[in-house]
N, C-alpha and C positions, 0 to 999 in steps of 0.2 A: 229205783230202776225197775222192779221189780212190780212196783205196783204199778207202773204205766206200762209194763207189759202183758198184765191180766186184763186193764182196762181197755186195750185194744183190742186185746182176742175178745172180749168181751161183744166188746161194739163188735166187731166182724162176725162172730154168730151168731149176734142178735138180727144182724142184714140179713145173716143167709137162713136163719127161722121166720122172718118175715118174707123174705123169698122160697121161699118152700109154701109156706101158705099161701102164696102169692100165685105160684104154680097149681095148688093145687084149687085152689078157686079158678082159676083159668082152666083147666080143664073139668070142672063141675065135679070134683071128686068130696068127697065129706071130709073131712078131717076130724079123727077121731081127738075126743075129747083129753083120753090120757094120752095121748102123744101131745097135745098141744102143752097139757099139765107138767107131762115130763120135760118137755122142753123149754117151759118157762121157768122151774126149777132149777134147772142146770144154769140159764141165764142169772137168775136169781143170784145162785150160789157163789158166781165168779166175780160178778161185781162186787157182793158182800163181802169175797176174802181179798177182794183188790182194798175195798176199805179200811175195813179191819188190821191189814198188814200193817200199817201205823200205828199200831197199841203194842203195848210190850208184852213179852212172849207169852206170860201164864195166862191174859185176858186173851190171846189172840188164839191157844191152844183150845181153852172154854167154849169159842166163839164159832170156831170148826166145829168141834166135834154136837154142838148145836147143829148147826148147819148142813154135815155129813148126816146126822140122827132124821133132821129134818127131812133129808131128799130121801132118805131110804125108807120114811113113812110118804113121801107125798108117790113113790114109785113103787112101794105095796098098795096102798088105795087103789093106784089107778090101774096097777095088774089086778086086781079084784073086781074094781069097775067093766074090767073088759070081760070076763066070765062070763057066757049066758045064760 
């Protein structure tokens, strides 16, 4: 149950991140690189623990905390990227 409720919030952020891009290409605005980064990580992540949720706990504990380590490196990069 559970996993088909990450995989739909999933899917519905991933619309409204493609809509958002969407919007802003429509009105000719740039979309900054780490926001798109950070935004595809987050997508990333939820799918990944919507998967994962089907392994038994200690592989599924390992698999996060990857995953959490992951998005807090790819969201330092990209706040460094943005520094002028």
């Amino acid at each position: 149950m559970v996993n088909l409720v990450l995989t739909v919030i999933g899917i519905i952020l991933s619309l409204a991140f493609v809509g958002w891009v969407a919007w802003h290409a429509a009105k000719r605005k740039a979309v900054k690189a780490h926001m798109a980064m950070y935004g595809l990580s987050c997508l990333t992540s939820i799918f990944t623990l919507a998967f994962f949720l089907t392994m038994d706990i200690s592989k599924m504990i390992k698999i996060l905390a990857c995953i959490i380590l992951g998005s807090i490196l790819i969201y330092v990069a990209a706040r460094l990227q943005q520094r002028p």
